[in-house]
LUMMI-682942 format. One record per atom (N, C-alpha, C): residue in one letter; atom name; x, y, z. Coordinates in nm, 3 decimals, always signed. Layout:
r res=A, atom=CA, c1=X, c2=Y, c3=Z $
...
//
This chain:
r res=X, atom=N, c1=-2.139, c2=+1.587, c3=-0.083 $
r res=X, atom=CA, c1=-2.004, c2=+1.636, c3=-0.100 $
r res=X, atom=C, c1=-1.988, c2=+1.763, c3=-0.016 $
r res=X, atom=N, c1=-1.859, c2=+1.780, c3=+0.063 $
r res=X, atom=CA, c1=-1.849, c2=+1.907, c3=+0.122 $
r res=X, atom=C, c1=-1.761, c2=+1.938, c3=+0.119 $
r res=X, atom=N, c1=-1.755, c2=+2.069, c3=+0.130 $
r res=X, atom=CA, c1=-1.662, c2=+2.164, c3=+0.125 $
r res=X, atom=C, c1=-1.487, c2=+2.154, c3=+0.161 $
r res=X, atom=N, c1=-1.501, c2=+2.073, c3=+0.273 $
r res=X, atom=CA, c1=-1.411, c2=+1.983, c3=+0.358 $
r res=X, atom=C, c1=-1.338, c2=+1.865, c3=+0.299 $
r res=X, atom=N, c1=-1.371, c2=+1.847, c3=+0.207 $
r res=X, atom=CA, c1=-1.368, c2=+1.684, c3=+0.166 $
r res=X, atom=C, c1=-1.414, c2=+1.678, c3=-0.011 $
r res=X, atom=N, c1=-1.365, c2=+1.769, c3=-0.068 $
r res=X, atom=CA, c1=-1.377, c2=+1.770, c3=-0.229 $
r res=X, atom=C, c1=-1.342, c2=+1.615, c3=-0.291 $
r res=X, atom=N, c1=-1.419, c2=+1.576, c3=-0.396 $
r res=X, atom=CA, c1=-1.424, c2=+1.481, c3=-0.493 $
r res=X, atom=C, c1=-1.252, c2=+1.503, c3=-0.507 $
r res=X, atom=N, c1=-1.209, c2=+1.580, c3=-0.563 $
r res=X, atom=CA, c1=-1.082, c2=+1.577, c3=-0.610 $
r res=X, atom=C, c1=-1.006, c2=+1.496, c3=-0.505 $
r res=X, atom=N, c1=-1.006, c2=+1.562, c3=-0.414 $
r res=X, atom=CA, c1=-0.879, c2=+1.528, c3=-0.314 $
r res=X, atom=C, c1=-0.905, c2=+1.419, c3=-0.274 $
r res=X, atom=N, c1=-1.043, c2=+1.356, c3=-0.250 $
r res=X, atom=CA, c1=-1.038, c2=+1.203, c3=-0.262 $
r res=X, atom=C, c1=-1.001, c2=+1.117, c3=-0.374 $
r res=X, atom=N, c1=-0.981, c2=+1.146, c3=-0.499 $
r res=X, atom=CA, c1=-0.941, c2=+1.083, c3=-0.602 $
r res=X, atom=C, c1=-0.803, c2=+1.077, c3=-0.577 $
r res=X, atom=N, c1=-0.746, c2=+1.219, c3=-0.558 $
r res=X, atom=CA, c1=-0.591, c2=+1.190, c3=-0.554 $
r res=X, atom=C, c1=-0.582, c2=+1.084, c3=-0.413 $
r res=X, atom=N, c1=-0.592, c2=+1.026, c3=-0.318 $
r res=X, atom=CA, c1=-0.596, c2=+0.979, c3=-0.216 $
r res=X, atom=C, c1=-0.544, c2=+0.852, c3=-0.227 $
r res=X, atom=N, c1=-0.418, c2=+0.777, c3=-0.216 $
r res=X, atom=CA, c1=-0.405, c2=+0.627, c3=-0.269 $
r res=X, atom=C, c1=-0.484, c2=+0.540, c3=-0.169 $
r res=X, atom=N, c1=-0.521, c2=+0.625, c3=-0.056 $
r res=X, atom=CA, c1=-0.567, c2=+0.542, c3=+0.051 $
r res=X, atom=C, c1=-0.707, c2=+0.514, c3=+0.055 $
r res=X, atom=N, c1=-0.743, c2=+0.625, c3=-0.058 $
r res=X, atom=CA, c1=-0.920, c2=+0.574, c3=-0.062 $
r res=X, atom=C, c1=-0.984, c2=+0.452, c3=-0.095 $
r res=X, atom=N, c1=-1.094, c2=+0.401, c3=-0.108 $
r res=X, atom=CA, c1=-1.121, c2=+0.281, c3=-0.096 $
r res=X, atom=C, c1=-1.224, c2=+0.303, c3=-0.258 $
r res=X, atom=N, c1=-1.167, c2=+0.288, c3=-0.371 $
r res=X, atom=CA, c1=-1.254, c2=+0.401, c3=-0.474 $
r res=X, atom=C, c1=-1.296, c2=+0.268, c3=-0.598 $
r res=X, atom=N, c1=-1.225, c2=+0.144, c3=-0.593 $
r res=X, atom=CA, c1=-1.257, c2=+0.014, c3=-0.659 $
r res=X, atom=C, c1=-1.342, c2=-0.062, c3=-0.578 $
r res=X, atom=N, c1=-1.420, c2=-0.122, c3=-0.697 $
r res=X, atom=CA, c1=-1.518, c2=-0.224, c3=-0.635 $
r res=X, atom=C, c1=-1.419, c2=-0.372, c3=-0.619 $
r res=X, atom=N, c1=-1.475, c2=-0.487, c3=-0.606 $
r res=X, atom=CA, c1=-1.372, c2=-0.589, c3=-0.621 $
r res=X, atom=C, c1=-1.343, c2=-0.635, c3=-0.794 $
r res=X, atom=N, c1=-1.474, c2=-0.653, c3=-0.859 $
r res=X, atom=CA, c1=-1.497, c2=-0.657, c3=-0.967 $
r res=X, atom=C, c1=-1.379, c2=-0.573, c3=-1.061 $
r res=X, atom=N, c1=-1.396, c2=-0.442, c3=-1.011 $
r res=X, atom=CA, c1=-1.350, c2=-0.354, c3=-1.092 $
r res=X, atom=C, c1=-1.173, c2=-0.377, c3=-1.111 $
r res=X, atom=N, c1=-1.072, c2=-0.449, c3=-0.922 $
r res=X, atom=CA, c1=-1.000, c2=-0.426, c3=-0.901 $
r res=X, atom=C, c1=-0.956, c2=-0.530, c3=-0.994 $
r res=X, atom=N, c1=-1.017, c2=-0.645, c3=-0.998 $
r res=X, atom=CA, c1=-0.969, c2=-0.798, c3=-1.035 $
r res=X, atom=C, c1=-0.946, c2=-0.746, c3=-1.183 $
r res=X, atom=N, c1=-1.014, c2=-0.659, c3=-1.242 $
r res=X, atom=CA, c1=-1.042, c2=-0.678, c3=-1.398 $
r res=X, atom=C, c1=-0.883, c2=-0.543, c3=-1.417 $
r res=X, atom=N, c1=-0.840, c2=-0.480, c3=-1.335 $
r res=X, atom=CA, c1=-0.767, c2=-0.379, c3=-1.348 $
r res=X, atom=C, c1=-0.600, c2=-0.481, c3=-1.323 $
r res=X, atom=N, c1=-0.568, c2=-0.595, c3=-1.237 $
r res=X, atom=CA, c1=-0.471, c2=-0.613, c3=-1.198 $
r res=X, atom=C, c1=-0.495, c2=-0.795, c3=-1.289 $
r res=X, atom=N, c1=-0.630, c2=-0.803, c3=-1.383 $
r res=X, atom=CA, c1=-0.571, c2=-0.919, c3=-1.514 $
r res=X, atom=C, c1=-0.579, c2=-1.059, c3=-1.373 $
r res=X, atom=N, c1=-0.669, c2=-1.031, c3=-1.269 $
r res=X, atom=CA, c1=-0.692, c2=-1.164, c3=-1.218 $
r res=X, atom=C, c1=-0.829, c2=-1.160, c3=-1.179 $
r res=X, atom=N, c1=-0.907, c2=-1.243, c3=-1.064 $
r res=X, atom=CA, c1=-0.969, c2=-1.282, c3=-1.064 $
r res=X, atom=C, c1=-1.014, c2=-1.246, c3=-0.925 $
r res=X, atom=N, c1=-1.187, c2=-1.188, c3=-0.902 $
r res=X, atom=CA, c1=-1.184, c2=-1.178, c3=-0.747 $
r res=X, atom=C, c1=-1.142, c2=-1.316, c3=-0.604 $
r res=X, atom=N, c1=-1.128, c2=-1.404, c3=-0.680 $
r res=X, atom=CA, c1=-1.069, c2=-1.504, c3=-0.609 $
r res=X, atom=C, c1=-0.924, c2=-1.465, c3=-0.518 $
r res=X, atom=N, c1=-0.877, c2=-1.430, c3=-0.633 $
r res=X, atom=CA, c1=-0.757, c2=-1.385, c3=-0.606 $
r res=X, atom=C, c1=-0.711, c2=-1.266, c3=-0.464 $
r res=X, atom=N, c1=-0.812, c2=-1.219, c3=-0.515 $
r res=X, atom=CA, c1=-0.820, c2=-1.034, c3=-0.409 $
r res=X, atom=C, c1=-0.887, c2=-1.140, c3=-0.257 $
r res=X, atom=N, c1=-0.970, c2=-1.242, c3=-0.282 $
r res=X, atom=CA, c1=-1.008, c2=-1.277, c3=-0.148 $
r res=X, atom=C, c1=-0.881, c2=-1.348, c3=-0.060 $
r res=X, atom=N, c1=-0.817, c2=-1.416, c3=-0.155 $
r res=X, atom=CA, c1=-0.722, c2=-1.522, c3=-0.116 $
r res=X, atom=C, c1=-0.645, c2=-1.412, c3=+0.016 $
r res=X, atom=N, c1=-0.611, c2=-1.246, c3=-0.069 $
r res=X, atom=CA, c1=-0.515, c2=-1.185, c3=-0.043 $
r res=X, atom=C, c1=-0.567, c2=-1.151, c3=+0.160 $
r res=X, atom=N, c1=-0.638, c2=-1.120, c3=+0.091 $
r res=X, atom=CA, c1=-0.771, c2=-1.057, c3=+0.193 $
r res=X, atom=C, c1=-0.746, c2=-1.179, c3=+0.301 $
r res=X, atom=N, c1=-0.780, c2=-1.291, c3=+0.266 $
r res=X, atom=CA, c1=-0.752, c2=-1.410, c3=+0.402 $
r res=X, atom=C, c1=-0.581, c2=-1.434, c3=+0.459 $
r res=X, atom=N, c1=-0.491, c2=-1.407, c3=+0.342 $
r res=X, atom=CA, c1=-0.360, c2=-1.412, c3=+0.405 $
r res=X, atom=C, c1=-0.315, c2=-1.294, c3=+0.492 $
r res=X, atom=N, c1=-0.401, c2=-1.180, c3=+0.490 $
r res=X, atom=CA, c1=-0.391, c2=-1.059, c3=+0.519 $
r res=X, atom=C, c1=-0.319, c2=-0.930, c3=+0.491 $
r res=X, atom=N, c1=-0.283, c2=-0.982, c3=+0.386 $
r res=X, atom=CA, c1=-0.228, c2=-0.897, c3=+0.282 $
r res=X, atom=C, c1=-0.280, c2=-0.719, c3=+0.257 $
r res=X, atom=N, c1=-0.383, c2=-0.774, c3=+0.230 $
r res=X, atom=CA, c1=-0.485, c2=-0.620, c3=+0.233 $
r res=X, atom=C, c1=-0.612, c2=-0.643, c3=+0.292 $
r res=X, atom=N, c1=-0.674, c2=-0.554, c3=+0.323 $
r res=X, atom=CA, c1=-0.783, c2=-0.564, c3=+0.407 $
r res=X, atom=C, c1=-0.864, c2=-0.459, c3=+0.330 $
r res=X, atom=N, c1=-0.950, c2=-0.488, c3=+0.257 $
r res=X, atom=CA, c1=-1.049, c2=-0.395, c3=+0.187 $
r res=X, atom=C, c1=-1.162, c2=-0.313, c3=+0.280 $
r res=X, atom=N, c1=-1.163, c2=-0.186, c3=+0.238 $
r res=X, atom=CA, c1=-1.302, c2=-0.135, c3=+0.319 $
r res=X, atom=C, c1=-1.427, c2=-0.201, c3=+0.245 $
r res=X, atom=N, c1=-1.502, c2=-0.170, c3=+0.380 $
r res=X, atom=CA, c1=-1.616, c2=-0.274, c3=+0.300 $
r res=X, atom=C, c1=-1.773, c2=-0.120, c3=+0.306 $
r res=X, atom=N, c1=-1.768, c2=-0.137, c3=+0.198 $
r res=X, atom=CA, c1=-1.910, c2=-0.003, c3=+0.138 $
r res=X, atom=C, c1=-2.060, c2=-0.061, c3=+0.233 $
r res=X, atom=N, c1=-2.153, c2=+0.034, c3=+0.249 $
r res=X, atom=CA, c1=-2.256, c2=+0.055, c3=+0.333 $
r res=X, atom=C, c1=-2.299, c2=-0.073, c3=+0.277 $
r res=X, atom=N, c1=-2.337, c2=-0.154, c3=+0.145 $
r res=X, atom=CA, c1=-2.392, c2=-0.266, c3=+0.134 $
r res=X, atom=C, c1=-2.317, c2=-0.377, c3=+0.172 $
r res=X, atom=N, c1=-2.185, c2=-0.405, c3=+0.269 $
r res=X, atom=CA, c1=-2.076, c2=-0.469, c3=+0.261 $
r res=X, atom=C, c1=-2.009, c2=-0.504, c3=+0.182 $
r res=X, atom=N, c1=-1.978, c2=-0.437, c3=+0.038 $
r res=X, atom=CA, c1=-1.847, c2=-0.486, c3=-0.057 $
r res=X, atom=C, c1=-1.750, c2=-0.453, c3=-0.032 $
r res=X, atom=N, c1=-1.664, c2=-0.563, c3=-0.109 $
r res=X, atom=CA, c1=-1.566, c2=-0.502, c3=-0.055 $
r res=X, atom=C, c1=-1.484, c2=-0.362, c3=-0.153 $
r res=X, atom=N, c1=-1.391, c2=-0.267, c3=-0.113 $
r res=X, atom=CA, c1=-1.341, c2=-0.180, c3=-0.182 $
r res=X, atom=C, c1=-1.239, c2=-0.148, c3=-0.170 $
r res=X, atom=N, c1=-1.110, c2=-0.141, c3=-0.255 $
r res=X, atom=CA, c1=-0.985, c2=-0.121, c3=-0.259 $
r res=X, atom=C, c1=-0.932, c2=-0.011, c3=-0.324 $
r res=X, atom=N, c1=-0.808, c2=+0.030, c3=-0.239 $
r res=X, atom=CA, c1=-0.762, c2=+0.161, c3=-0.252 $
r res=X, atom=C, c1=-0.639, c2=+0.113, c3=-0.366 $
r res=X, atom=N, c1=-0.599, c2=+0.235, c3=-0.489 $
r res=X, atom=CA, c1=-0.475, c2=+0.237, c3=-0.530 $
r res=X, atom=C, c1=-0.345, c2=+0.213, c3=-0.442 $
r res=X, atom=N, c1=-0.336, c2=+0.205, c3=-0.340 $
r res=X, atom=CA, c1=-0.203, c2=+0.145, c3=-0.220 $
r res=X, atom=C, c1=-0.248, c2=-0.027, c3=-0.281 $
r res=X, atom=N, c1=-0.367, c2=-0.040, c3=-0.239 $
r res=X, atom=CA, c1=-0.367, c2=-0.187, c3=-0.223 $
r res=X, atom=C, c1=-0.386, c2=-0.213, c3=-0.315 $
r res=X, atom=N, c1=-0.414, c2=-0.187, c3=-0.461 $
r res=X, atom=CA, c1=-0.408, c2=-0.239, c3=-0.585 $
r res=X, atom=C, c1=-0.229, c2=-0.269, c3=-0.627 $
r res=X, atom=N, c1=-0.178, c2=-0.185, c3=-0.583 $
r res=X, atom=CA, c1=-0.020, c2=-0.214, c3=-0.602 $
r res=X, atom=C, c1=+0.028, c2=-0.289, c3=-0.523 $
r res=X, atom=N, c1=+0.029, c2=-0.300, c3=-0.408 $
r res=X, atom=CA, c1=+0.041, c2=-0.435, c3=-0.326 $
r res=X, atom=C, c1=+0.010, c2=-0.535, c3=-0.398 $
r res=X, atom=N, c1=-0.116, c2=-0.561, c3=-0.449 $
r res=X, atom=CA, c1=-0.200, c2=-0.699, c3=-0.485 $
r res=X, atom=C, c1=-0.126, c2=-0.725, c3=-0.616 $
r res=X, atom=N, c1=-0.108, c2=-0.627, c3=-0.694 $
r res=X, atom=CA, c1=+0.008, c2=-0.649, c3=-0.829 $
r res=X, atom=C, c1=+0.116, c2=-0.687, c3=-0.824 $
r res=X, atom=N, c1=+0.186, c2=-0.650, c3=-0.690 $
r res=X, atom=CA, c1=+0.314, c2=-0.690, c3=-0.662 $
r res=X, atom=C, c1=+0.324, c2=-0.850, c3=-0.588 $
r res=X, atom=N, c1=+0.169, c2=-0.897, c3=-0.569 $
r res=X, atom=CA, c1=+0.162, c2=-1.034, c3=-0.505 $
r res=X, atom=C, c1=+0.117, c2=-1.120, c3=-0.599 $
r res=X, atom=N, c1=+0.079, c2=-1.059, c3=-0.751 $
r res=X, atom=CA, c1=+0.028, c2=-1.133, c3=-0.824 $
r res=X, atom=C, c1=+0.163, c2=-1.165, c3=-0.922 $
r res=X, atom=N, c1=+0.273, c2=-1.065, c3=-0.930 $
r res=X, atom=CA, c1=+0.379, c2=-1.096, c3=-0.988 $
r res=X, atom=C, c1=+0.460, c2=-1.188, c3=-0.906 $
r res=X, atom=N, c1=+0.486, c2=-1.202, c3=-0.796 $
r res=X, atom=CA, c1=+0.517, c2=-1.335, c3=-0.760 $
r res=X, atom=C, c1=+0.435, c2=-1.449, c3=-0.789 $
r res=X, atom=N, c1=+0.333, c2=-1.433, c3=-0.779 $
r res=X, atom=CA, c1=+0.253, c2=-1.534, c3=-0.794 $
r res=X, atom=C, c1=+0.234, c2=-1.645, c3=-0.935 $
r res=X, atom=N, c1=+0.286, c2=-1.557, c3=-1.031 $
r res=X, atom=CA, c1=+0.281, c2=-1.533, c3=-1.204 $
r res=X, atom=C, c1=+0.409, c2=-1.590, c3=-1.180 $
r res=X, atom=N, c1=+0.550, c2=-1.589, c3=-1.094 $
r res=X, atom=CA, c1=+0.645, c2=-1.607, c3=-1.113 $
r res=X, atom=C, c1=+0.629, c2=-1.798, c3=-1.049 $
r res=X, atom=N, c1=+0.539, c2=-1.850, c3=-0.994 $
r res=X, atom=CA, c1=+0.558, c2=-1.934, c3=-0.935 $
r res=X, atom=C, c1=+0.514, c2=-1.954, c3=-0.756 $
r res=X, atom=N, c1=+0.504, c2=-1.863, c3=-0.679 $
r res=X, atom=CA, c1=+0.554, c2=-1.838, c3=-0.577 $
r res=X, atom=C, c1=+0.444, c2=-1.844, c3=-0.523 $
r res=X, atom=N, c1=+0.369, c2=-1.956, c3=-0.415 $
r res=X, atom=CA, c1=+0.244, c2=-1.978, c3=-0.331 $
r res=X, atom=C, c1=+0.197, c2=-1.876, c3=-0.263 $
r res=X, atom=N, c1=+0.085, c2=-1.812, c3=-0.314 $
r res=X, atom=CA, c1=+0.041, c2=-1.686, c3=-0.276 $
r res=X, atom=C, c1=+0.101, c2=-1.699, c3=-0.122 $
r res=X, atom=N, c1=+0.059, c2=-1.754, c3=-0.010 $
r res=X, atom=CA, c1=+0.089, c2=-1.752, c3=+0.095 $
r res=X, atom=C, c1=+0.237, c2=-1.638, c3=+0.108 $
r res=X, atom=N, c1=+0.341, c2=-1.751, c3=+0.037 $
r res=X, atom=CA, c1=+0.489, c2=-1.678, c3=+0.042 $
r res=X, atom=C, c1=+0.511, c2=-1.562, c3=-0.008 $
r res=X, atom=N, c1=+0.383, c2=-1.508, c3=-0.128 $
r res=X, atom=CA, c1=+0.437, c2=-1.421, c3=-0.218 $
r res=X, atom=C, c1=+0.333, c2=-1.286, c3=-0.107 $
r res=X, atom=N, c1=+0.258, c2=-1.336, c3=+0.020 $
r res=X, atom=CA, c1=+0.207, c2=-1.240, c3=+0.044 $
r res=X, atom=C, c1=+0.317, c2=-1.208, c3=+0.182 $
r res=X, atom=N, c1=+0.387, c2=-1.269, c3=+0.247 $
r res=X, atom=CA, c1=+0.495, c2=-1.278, c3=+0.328 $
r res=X, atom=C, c1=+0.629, c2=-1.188, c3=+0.267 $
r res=X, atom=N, c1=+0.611, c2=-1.212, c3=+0.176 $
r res=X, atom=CA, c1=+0.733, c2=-1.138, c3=+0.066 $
r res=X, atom=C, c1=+0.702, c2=-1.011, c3=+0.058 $
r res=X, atom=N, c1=+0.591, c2=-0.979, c3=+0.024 $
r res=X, atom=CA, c1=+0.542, c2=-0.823, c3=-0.002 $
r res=X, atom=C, c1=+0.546, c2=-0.752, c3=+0.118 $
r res=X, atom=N, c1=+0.506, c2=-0.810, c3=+0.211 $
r res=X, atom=CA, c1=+0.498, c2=-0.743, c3=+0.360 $
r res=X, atom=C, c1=+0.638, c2=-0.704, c3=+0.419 $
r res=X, atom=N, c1=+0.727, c2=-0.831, c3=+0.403 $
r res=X, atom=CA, c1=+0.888, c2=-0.764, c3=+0.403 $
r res=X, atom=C, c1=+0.954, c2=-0.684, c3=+0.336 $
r res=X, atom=N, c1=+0.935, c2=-0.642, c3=+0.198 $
r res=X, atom=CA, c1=+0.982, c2=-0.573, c3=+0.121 $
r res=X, atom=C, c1=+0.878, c2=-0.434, c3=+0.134 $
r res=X, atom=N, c1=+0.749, c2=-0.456, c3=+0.237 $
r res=X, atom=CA, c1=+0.707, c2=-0.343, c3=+0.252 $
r res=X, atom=C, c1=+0.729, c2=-0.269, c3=+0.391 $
r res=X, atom=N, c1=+0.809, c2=-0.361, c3=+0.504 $
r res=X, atom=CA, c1=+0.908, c2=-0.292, c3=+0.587 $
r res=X, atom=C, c1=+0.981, c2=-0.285, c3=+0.586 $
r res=X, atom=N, c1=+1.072, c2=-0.350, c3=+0.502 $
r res=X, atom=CA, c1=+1.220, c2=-0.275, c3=+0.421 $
r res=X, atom=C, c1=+1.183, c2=-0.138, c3=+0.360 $
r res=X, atom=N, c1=+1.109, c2=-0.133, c3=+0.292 $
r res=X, atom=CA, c1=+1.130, c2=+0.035, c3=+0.223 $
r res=X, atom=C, c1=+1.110, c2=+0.130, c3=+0.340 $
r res=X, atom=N, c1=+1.016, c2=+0.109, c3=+0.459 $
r res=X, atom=CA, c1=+0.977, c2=+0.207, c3=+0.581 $
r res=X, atom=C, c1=+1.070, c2=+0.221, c3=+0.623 $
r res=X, atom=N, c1=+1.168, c2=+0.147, c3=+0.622 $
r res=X, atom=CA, c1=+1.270, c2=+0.120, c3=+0.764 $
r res=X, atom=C, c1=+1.384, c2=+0.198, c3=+0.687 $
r res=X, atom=N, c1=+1.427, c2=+0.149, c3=+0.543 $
r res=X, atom=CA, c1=+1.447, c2=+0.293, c3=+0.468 $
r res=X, atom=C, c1=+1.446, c2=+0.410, c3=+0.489 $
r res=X, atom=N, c1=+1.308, c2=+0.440, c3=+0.452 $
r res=X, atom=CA, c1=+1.259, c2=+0.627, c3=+0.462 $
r res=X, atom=C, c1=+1.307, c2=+0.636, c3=+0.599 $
r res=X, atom=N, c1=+1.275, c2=+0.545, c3=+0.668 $
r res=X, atom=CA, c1=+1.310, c2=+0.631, c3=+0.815 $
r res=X, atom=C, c1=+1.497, c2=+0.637, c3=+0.844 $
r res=X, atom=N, c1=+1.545, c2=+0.539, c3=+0.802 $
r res=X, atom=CA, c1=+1.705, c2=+0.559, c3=+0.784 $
r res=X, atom=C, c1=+1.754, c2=+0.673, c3=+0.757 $
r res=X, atom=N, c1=+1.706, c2=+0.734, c3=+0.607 $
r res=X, atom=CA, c1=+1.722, c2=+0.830, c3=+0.504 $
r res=X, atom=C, c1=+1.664, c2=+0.971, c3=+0.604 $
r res=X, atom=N, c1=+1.606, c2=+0.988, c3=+0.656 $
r res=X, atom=CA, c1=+1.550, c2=+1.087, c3=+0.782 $
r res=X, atom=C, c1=+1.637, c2=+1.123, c3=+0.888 $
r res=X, atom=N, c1=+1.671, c2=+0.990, c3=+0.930 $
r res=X, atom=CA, c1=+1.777, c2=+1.006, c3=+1.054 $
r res=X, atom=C, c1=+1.912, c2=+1.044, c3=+1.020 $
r res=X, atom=N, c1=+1.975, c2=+1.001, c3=+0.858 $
r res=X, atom=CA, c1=+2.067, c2=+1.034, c3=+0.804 $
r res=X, atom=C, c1=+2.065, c2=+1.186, c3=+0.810 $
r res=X, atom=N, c1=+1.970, c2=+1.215, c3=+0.715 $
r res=X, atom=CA, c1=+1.940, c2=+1.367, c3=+0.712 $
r res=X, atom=C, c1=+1.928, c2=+1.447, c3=+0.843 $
r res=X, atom=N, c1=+1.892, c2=+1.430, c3=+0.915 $
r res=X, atom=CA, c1=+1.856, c2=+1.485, c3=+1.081 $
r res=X, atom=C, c1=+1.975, c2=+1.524, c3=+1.089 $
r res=X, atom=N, c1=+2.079, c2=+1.405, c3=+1.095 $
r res=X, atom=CA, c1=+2.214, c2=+1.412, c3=+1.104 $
r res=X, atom=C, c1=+2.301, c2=+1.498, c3=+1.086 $
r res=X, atom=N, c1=+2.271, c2=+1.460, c3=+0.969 $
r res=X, atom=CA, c1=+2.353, c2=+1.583, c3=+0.909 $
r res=X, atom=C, c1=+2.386, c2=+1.730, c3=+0.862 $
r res=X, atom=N, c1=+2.249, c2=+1.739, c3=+0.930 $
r res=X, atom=CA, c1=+2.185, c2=+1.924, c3=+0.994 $
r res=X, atom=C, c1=+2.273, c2=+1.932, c3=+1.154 $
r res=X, atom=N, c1=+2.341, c2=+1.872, c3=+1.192 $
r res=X, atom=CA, c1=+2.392, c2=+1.882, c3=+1.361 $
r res=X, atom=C, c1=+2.516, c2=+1.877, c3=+1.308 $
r res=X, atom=N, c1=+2.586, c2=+1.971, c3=+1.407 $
r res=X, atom=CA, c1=+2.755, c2=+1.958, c3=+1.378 $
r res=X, atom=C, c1=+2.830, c2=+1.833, c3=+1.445 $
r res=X, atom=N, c1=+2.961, c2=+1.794, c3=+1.477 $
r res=X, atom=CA, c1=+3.011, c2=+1.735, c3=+1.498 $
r res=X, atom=C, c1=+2.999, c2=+1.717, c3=+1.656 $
r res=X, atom=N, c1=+2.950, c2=+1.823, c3=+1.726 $
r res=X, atom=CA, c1=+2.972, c2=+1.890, c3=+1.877 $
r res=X, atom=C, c1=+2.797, c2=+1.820, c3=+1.918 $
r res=X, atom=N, c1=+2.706, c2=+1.747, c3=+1.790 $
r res=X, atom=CA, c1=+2.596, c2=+1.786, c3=+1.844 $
r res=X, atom=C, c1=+2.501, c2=+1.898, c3=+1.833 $
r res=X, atom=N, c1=+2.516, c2=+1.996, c3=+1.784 $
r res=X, atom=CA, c1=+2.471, c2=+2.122, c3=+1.830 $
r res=X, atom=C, c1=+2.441, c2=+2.152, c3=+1.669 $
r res=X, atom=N, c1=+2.306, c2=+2.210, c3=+1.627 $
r res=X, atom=CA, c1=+2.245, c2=+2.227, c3=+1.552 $
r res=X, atom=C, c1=+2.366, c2=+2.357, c3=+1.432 $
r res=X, atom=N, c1=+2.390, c2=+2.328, c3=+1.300 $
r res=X, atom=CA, c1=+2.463, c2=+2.417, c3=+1.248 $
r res=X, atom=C, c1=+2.402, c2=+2.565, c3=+1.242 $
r res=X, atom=N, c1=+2.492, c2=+2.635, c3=+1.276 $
r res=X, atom=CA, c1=+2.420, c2=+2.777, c3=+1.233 $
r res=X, atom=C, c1=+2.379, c2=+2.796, c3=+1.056 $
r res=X, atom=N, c1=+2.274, c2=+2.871, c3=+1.081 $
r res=X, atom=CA, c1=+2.276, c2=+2.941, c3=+0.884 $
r res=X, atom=C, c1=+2.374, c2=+3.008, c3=+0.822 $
//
């Protein structure tokens, strides 16, 4: 552990890779089958630990929940992992809307940045 790189701040990290597969399947009520399926549609891509397991981050545990609720709903993993991926560049394309809005609307009508 160093100084640089505290335990903590990797915990808070959604991007860390901090579940085993075991651990993830038993957290999201399915099956590591399931997490591989995701893994081959390309859904998520697990880091894989110095012995090669695989390991999943809280980002991709919510992804995989959000592919297992389609999935629960009916919906051929395939489609339900196509689905998640669109509704996960709809929200980007969002934030970035909501940015440019805002940008916006810091500039006056002329263009020209408002005074304070």
């Amino acid at each position: 552990m160093t100084a640089e790189n505290p335990l903590s701040d990797r915990l808070d990290d959604d991007d860390y890779p901090a579940y085993t597969m075991g651990r993830a399947a038993e957290m999201l009520g399915t099956t590591p089958a399931f997490l591989r399926a995701l893994g081959e549609a390309r859904l998520i891509t697990p880091l894989r630990s110095e012995g090669g397991h695989r390991r999943y981050s809280r980002y991709q545990l919510r992804i995989a929940a959000r592919a297992r609720e389609l999935v629960d709903q009916g919906t051929p993993v395939e489609a339900a992992c196509r689905i998640v991926i669109l509704e996960d560049q709809l929200e980007e394309a969002q934030r970035i809307n909501a940015e440019y809005r805002k940008a916006a609307g810091e500039k006056g009508d002329d263009g020209q940045a408002d005074s304070p």
